[in-house]
C-alpha positions as CSV (number, residue, x, y, z in Angstrom):
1,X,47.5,-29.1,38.2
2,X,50.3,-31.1,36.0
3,X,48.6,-34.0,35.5
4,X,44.8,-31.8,33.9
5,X,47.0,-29.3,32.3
6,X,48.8,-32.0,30.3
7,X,45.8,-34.1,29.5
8,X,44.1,-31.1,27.5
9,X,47.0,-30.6,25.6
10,X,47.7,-30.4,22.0
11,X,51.2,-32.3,23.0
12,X,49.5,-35.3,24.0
13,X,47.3,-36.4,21.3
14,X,46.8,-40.2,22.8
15,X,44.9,-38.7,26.0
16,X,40.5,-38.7,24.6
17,X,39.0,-36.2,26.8
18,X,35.5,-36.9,27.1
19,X,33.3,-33.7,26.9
20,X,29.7,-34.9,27.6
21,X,26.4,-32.9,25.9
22,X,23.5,-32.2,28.4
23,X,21.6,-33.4,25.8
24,X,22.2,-37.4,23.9
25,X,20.2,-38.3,20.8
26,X,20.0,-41.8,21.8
27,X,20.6,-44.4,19.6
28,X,19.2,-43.1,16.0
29,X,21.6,-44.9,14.0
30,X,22.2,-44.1,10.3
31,X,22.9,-41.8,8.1
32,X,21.8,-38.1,8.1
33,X,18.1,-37.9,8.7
34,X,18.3,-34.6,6.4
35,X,18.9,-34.1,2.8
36,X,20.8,-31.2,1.4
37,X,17.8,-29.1,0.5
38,X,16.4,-29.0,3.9
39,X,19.4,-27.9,5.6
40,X,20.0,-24.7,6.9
41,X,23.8,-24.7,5.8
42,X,22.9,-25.8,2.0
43,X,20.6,-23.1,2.1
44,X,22.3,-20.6,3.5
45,X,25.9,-21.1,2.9
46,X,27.6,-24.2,0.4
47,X,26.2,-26.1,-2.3
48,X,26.2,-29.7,0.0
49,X,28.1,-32.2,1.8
50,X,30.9,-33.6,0.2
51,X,30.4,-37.8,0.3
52,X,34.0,-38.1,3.1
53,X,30.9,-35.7,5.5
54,X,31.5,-38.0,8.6
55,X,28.0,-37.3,8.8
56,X,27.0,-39.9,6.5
57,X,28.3,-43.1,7.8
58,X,27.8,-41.4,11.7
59,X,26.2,-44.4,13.6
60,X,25.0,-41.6,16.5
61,X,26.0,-44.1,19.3
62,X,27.7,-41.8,21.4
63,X,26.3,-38.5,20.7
64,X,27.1,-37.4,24.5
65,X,30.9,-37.5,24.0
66,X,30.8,-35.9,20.4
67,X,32.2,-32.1,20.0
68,X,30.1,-31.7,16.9
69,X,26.4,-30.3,16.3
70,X,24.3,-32.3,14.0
71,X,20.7,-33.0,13.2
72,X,20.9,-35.9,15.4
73,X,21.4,-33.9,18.6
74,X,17.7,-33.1,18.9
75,X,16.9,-29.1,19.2
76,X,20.6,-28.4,19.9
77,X,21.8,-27.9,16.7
78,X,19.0,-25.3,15.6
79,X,19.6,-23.4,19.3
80,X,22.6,-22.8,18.5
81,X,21.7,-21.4,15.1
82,X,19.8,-19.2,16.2
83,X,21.8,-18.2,19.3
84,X,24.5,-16.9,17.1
85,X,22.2,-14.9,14.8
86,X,22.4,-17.5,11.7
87,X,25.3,-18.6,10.2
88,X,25.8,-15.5,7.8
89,X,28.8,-13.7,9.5
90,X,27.9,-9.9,11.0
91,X,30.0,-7.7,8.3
92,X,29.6,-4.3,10.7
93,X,32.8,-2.8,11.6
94,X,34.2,-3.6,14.9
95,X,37.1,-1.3,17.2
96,X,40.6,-3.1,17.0
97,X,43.0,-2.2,18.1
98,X,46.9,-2.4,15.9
99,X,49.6,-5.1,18.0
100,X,52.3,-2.7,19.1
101,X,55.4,-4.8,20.2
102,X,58.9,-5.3,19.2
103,X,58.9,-9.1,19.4
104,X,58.7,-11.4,16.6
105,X,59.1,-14.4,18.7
106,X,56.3,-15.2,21.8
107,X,57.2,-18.1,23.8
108,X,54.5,-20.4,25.0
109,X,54.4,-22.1,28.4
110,X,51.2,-24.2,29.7
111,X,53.1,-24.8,33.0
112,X,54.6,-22.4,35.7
113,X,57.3,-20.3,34.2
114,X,60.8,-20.7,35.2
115,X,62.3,-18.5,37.8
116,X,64.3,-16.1,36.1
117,X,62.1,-15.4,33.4
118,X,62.4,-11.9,31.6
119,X,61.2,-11.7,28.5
120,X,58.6,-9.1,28.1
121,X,55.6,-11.3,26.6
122,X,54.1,-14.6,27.1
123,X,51.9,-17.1,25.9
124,X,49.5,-19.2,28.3
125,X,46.7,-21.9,27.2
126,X,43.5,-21.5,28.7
127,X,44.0,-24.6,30.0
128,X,46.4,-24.1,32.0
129,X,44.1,-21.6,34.1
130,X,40.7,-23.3,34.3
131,X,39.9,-26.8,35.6
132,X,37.9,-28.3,32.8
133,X,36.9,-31.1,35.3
134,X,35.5,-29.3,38.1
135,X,34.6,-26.3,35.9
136,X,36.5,-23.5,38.2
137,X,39.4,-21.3,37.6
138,X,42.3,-22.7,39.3
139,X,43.1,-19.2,40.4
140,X,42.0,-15.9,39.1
141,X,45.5,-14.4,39.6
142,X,47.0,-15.7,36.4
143,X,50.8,-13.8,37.0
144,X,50.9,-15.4,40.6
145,X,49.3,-18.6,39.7
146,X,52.2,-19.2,36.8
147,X,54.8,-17.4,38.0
148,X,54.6,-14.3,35.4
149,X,56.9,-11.4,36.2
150,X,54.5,-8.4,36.8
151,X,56.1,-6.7,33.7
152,X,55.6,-9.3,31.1
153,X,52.6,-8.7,28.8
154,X,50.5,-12.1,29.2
155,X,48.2,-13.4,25.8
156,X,45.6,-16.3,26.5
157,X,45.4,-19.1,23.8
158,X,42.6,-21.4,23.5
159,X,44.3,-24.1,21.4
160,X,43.1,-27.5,22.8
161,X,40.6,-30.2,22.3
162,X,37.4,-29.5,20.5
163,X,35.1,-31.4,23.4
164,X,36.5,-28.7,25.9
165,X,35.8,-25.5,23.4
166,X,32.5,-27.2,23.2
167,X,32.3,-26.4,27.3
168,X,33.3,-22.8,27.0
169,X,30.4,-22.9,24.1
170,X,27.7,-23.6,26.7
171,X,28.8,-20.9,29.1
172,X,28.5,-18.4,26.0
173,X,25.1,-20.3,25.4
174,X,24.3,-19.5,28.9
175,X,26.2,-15.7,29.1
176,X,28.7,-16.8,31.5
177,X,31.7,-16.9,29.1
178,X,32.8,-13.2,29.3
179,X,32.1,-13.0,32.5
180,X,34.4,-15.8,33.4
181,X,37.3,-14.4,31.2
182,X,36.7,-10.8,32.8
183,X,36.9,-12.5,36.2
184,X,41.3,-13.5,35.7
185,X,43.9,-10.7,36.6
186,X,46.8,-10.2,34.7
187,X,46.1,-11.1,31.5
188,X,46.8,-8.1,28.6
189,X,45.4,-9.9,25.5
190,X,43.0,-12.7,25.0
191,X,42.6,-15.2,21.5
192,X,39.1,-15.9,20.3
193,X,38.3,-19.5,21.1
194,X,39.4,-21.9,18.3
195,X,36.3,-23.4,16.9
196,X,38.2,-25.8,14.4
197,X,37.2,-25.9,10.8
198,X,38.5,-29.1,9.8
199,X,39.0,-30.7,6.1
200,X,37.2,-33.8,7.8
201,X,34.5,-32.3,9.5
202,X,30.8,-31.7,7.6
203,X,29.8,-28.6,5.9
204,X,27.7,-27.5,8.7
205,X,30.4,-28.2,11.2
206,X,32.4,-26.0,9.1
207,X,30.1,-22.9,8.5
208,X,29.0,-23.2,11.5
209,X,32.4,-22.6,13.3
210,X,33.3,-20.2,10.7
211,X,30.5,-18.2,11.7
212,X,31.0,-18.7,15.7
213,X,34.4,-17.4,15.7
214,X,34.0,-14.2,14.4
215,X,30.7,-14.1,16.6
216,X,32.5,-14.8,19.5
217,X,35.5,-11.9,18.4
218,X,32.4,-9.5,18.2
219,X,31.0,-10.3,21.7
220,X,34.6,-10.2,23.2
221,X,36.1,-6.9,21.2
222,X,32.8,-5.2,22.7
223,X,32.9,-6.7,26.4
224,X,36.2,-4.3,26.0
225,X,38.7,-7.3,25.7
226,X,42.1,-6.8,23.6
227,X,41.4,-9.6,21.3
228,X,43.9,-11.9,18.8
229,X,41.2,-13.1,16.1
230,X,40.8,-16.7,15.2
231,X,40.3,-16.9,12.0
232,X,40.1,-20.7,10.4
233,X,39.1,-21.3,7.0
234,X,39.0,-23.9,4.5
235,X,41.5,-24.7,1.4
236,X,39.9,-28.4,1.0
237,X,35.9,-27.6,0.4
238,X,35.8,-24.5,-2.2
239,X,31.6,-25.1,-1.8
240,X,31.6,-24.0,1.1
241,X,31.7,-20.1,2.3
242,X,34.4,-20.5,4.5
243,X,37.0,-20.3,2.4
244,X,40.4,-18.0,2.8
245,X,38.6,-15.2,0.2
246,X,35.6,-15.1,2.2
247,X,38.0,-14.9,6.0
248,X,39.7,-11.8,4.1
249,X,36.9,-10.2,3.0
250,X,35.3,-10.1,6.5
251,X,38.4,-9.5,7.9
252,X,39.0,-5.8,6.0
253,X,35.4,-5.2,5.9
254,X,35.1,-5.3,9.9
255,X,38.4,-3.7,10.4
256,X,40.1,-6.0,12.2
257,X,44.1,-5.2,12.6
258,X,45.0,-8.9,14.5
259,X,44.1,-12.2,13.5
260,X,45.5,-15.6,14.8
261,X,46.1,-19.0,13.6
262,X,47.0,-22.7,15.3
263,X,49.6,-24.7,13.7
264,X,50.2,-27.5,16.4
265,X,48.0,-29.7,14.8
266,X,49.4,-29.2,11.3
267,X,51.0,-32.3,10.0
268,X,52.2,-30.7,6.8
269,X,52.9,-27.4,7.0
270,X,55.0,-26.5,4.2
271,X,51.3,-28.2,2.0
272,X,49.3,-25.4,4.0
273,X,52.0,-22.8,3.3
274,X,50.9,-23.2,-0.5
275,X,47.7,-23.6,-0.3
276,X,47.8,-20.2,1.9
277,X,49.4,-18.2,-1.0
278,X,46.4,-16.5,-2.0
279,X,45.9,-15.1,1.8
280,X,49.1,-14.5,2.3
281,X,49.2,-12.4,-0.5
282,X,46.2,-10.6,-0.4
283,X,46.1,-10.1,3.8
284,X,46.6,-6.6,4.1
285,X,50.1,-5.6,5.5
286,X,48.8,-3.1,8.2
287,X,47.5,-6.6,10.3
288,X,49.3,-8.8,12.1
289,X,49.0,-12.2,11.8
290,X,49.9,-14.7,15.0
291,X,50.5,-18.4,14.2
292,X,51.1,-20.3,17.3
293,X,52.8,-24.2,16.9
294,X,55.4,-23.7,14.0
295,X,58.6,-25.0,13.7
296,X,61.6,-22.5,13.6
297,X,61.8,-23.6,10.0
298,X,58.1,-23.0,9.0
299,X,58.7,-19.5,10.8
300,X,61.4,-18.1,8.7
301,X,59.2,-19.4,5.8
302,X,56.3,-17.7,6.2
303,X,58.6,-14.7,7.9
304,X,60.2,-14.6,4.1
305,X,57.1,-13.3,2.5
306,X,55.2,-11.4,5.1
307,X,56.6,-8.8,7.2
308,X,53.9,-8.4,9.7
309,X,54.1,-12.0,11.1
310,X,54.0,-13.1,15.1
311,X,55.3,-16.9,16.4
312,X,54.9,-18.6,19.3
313,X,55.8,-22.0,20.2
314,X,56.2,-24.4,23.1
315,X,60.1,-25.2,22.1
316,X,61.5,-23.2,25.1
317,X,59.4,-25.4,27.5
318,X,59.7,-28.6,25.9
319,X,63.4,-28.6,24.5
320,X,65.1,-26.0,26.3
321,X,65.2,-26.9,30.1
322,X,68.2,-24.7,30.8
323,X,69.2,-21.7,28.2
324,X,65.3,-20.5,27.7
325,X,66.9,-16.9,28.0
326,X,69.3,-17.4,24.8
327,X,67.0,-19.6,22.7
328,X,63.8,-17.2,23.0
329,X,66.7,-14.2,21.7
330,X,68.3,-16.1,19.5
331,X,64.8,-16.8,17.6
332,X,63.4,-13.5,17.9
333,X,66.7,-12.3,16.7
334,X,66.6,-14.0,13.7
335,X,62.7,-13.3,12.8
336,X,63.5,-9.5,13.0
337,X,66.1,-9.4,10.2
């Protein structure tokens, strides 16, 4: 289990997974075959591709391996369009339910926990429960299968590589995602999968995973599932309509009381923190807001300003190999002041 577990992970950037497409555009070569105007996210959703769109200089020589959806791809882009309803996000107002819990401080663990554990929440990486290489669960008694105390409150994350949220993608494609997640034990509340919308990626990449988050959220909050929602936007590409106005206007509109974000990825955090001022400021209090990856540092920071804040990190299993039980106390402790 060590050795797939560890190769999905955020913590070890140098591993390339290889996620490989059903479909492969062959060997088109070029540049987008589409201009602006006949594209469904121009139309729909920003004012077109900014010129660093990967898009552009995309050679499509390896379509197979590549997490994103493009024109190239054959059908596969437009199925997945229209699967999701469009990329206009559904504004009806959804049943969430508030976070009730007295800990500021959620330690992470993508491994077995260690024996002696007590705290009363954890949490777990999808990863770290389903075999991305055979495509099975690894077992569908999550507390047993990490060594979870029966009392503590278990959260699933799905912070990893975008080529294996692109594999959980075709089992929503095919309606097999929810009942996969419905088919683990143990587990109290569940993320929405992290569809990245990255500074670097094209517009369409972006709108389109703005959109299929909060699709997914739908989908999962109705399925009956006690959902954290993902909520990614972008500060970089003020064309598109996936920016950190747009996230909170959905995000009052549909009534949703707890939304999550990743930072293990962020190489400059205290650079996001500023350009996040306008969210942080105008996030309602009443929702909680659960950012996964920060430093202790960039906790307290963000801790300053906004009362109703969540953490987790992987610290306690990466740096603490013996005094878990202080460190975790110590933190949480100092986040509640």
């Amino acid at each position: 289990m060590s050795k797939i577990i560890d190769k999905y992970s955020f913590n070890v950037p140098t591993f390339k997974t290889k996620w490989k497409s059903e479909l492969d555009a062959g060997q088109k070569g070029g540049k987008c075959d589409r201009d602006c105007k006949s594209c469904i996210a121009y139309k729909k959703q920003c004012f077109g591709c900014d010129f660093l769109c990967p898009d552009r200089e995309c050679k499509a020589t390896n379509c197979y391996m590549c997490p994103f959806l493009c024109y190239r791809g054959g059908d596969r882009l437009n199925e997945a369009i229209d699967f999701i309803g469009g990329l206009h996000v559904d504004m009806k107002e959804t049943t969430d339910k508030k976070f009730i819990c007295n800990n500021k401080f959620i330690p992470a663990y993508n491994k077995k926990l260690p024996d002696g554990f007590d705290y009363p929440i954890v949490s777990i990486p999808f990863y770290s429960l389903f075999d991305f290489e055979e495509c099975k669960p690894f077992s569908y008694d999550v507390k047993d299968h990490l060594n979870i105390p029966k009392d503590t409150k278990v959260i699933v994350n799905f912070y990893f590589k975008d080529d294996k949220i692109m594999i959980l993608f075709d089992y929503m494609m095919q309606n097999k995602f929810i009942d996969l997640i419905k088919s683990y034990s143990g587990v109290d509340y569940w993320h929405t999968p992290c569809f990245s919308v990255f500074k670097i990626s094209s517009g369409m990449d972006c709108v389109l995973n703005f959109k299929r988050q909060f699709w997914i959220g739908d989908i999962m909050r109705d399925a009956g599932f006690d959902v954290f929602q993902e909520v990614l936007y972008t500060t970089k590409k003020q064309f598109l309509k996936a920016t950190p106005e747009q996230a909170i206007d959905i995000i009052v509109k549909k009534g949703i009381k707890k939304i999550s974000q990743c930072g293990q990825l962020n190489f400059d955090p205290y650079g996001t923190f500023k350009r996040e001022q306008k969210f942080i400021s105008e996030l309602p209090n009443d929702i909680t807001w659960f950012i996964t990856g920060l430093s202790q540092k960039m906790m307290d920071v963000y801790n300053n300003v906004r009362c109703n804040m969540v953490f987790s990190n992987y610290s306690t299993q990466f740096r603490f190999k013996t005094d878990f039980h202080e460190y975790i106390k110590t933190v949480d402790t100092s986040l509640r002041r």
